[in-house]
C-alpha positions in Angstrom: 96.8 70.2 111.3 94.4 72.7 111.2 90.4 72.7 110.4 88.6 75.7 109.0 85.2 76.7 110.7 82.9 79.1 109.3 82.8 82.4 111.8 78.6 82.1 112.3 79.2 78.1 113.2 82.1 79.3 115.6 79.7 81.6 117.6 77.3 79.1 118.1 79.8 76.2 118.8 82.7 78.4 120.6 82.7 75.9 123.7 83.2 72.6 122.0 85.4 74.4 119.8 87.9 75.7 122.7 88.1 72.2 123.8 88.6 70.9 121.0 91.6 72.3 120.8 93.0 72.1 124.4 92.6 68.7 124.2 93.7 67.8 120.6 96.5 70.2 120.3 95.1 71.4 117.0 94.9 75.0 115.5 90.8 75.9 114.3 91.2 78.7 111.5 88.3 80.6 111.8 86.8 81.9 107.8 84.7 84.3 107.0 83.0 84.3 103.1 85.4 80.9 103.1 88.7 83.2 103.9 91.0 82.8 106.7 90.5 86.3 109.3 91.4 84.3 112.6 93.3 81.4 114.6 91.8 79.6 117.7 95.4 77.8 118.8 96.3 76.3 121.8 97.2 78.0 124.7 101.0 76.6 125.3 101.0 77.8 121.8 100.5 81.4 122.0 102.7 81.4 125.2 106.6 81.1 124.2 109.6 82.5 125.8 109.8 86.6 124.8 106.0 87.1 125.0 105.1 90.2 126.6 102.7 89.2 129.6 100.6 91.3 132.0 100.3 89.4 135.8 96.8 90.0 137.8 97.8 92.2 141.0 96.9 89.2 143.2 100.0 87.0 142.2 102.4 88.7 142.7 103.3 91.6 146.1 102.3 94.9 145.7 105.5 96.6 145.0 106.7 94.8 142.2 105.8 95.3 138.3 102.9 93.9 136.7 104.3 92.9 133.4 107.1 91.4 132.1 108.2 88.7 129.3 107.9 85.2 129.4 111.7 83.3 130.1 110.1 79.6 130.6 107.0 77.7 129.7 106.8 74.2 131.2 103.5 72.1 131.0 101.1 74.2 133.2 103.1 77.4 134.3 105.3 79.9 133.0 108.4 81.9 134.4 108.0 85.2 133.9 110.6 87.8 134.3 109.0 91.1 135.3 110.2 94.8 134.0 111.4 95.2 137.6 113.6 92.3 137.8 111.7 90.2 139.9 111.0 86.6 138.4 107.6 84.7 139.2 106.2 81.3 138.4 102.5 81.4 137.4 99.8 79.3 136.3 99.5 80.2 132.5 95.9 80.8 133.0 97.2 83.9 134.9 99.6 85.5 132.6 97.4 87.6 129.8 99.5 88.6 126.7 100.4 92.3 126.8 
């Protein structure tokens, strides 16, 4: 189920608005002049197996790639399999769609 917010009311409520979400599961569309122009969905959401996915340098060793696609998404990490061939298990907080 989503619930429309106004774009100005979103700026000024963006915190409560983020958690809202994470914890309810539920998409916020975002309107502007009462017409959709953005989603606000959760974050298991937006990360589903075949997403292209950048990892920071720091999680993974310096010689292997730094992007890849994710292959598995479990509760609070995903399994990315990296354009080099290497696979690595991250928090999903660290994985930033490419």
């Amino acid at each position: 189920m989503s619930k429309e917010v106004g774009i100005e009311q979103a700026r000024k409520t963006l915190g409560d608005l983020a958690n809202e979400v994470r914890f309810t599961g539920n998409d916020i569309v975002l309107t502007r002049n009462g017409k959709p122009v953005a989603r606000i969905a959760p974050l298991e959401e937006a990360m589903t197996a075949g997403t292209r996915v950048t990892v920071p340098d720091y999680s993974v060793p310096e010689d292997w790639a730094r992007a890849g696609e994710i292959v598995e998404v479990n509760s609070e990490t995903v399994v990315v399999a990296l354009d080099d061939g290497h696979r690595q298990e991250l928090p999903t907080d660290e994985v930033t769609p490419a």
